[in-house]
C-alpha positions as CSV (number, residue, x, y, z in Angstrom):
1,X,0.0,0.0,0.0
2,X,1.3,3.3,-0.7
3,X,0.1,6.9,0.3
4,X,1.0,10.3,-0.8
5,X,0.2,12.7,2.2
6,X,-0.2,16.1,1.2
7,X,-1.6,18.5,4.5
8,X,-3.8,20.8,2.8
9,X,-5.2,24.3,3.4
10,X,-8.2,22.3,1.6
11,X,-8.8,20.1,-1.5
12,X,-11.6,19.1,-3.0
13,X,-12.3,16.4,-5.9
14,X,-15.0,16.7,-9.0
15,X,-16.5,14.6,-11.1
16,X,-18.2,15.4,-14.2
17,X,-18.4,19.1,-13.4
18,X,-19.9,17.7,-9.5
19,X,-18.0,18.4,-6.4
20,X,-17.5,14.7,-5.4
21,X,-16.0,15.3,-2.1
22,X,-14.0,18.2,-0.3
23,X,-12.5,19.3,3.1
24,X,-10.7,22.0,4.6
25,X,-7.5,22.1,6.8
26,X,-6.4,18.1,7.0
27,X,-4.7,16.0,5.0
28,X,-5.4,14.8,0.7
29,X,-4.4,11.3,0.7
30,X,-3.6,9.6,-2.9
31,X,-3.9,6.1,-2.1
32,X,-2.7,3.2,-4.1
33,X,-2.9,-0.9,-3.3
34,X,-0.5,-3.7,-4.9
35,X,-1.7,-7.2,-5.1
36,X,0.0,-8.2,-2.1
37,X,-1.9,-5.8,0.0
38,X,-4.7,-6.6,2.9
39,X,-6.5,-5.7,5.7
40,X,-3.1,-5.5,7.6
41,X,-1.7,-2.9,5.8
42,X,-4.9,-1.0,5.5
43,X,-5.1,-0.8,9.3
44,X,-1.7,0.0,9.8
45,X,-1.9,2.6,7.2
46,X,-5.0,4.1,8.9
47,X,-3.4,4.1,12.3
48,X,0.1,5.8,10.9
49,X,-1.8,8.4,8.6
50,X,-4.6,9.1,12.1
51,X,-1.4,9.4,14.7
52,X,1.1,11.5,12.3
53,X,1.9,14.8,14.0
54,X,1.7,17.4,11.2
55,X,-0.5,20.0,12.2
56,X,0.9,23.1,13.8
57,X,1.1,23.6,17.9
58,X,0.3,27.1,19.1
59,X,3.5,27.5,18.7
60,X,3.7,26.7,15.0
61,X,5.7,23.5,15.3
62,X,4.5,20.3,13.6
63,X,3.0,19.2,16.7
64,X,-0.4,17.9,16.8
65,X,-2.1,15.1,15.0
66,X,-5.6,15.6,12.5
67,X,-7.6,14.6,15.9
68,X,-5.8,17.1,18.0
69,X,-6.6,20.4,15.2
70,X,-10.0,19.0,14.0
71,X,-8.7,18.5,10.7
72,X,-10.6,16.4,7.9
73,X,-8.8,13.8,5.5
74,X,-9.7,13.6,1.2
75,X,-9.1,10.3,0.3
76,X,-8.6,9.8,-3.5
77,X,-7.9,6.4,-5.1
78,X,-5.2,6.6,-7.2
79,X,-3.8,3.1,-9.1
80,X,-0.9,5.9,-11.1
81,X,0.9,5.4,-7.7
82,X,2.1,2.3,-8.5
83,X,3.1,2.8,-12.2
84,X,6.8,1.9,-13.7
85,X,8.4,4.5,-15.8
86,X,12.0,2.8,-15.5
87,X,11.7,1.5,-19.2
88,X,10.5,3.4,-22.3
89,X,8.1,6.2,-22.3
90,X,4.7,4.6,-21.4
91,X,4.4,3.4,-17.6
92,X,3.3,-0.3,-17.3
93,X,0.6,-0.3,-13.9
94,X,1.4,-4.5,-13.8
95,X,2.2,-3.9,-10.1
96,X,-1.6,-1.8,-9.3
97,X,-3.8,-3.9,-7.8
98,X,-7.1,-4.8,-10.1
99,X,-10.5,-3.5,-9.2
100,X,-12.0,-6.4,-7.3
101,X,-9.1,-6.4,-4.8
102,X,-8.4,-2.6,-4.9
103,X,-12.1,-1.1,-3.9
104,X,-12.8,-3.3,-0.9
105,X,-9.2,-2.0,0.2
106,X,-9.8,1.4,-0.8
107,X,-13.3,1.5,1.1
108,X,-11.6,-0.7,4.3
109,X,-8.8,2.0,4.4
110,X,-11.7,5.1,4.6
111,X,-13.6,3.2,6.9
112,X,-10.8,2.7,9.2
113,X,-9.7,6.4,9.1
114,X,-13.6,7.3,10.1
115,X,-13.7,4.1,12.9
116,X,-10.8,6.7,14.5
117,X,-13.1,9.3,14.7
118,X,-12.0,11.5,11.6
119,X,-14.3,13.1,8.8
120,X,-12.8,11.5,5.7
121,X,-14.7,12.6,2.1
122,X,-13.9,10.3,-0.8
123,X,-13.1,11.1,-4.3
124,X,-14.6,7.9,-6.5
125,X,-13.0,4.3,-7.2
126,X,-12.1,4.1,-10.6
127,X,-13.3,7.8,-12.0
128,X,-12.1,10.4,-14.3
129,X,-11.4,12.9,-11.1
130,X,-10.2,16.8,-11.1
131,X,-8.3,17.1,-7.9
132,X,-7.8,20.6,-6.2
133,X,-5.3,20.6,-3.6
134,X,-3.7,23.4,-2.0
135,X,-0.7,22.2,-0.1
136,X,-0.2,23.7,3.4
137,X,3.4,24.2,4.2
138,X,4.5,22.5,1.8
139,X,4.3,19.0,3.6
140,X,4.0,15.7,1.4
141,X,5.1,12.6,3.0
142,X,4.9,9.2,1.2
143,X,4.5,6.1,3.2
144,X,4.9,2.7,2.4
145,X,3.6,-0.5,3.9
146,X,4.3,-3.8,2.3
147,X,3.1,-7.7,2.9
């Protein structure tokens, strides 16, 4: 499983000229699954992404967790993540998960960031999706978690 953490002043996601999902200060989370992934990873992930201290203390120090600040978490499925560009000019995505395997992941991951008590708005599985993010800091972390 892999995640690109972006903390956000906001982001929002649209579909078809629809706003899909958005949220204001938090985290956008671009989340992709490899075959190997399960429910293991997903609740690791979910614990890692919920206990992160990025948010800024009174102080302004990266201090305080989403729970802590009241922030909100965009989750967007994004298969791209796990695309190889190391040969040629087209990226093979051999290494992405399929659907079937991918969305019960996907929807495990958001319902495990919500079972922690934080408001998570989803972008959709498998759509053509405009993503807005405006990246607080900046801060973008990736984080890995393999079988």
């Amino acid at each position: 499983m892999r995640v690109v953490l972006q903390r956000v002043s906001r982001a929002s996601v649209t579909i078809d000229g629809r706003l899909a999902g958005a949220v204001g200060p938090g985290f956008c989370l671009l989340v992709g699954f490899t075959h190997a992934d399960t429910a293991a990873e997903v609740a690791w992930m979910a614990e890692k992404v919920s206990g992160l201290r990025l948010c800024a203390d009174a102080a302004g120090k990266m201090n305080l967790d989403l729970a802590e600040t009241g922030g909100e978490v965009l989750v967007v499925s994004q298969f791209t993540l796990y695309g190889d560009a190391s040969r040629g000019r087209r990226p093979a995505f051999v290494a992405a998960a399929r659907p079937e395997m991918a969305i019960p992941l996907y929807e495990g991951f958001v319902a495990a960031l919500r079972g922690r008590g934080l408001s998570v708005a989803t972008g959709e599985f498998g759509a053509d999706m405009l993503v807005e993010i405006h990246n607080d800091g900046p801060v973008t972390l990736v984080l890995e978690r393999h079988a």
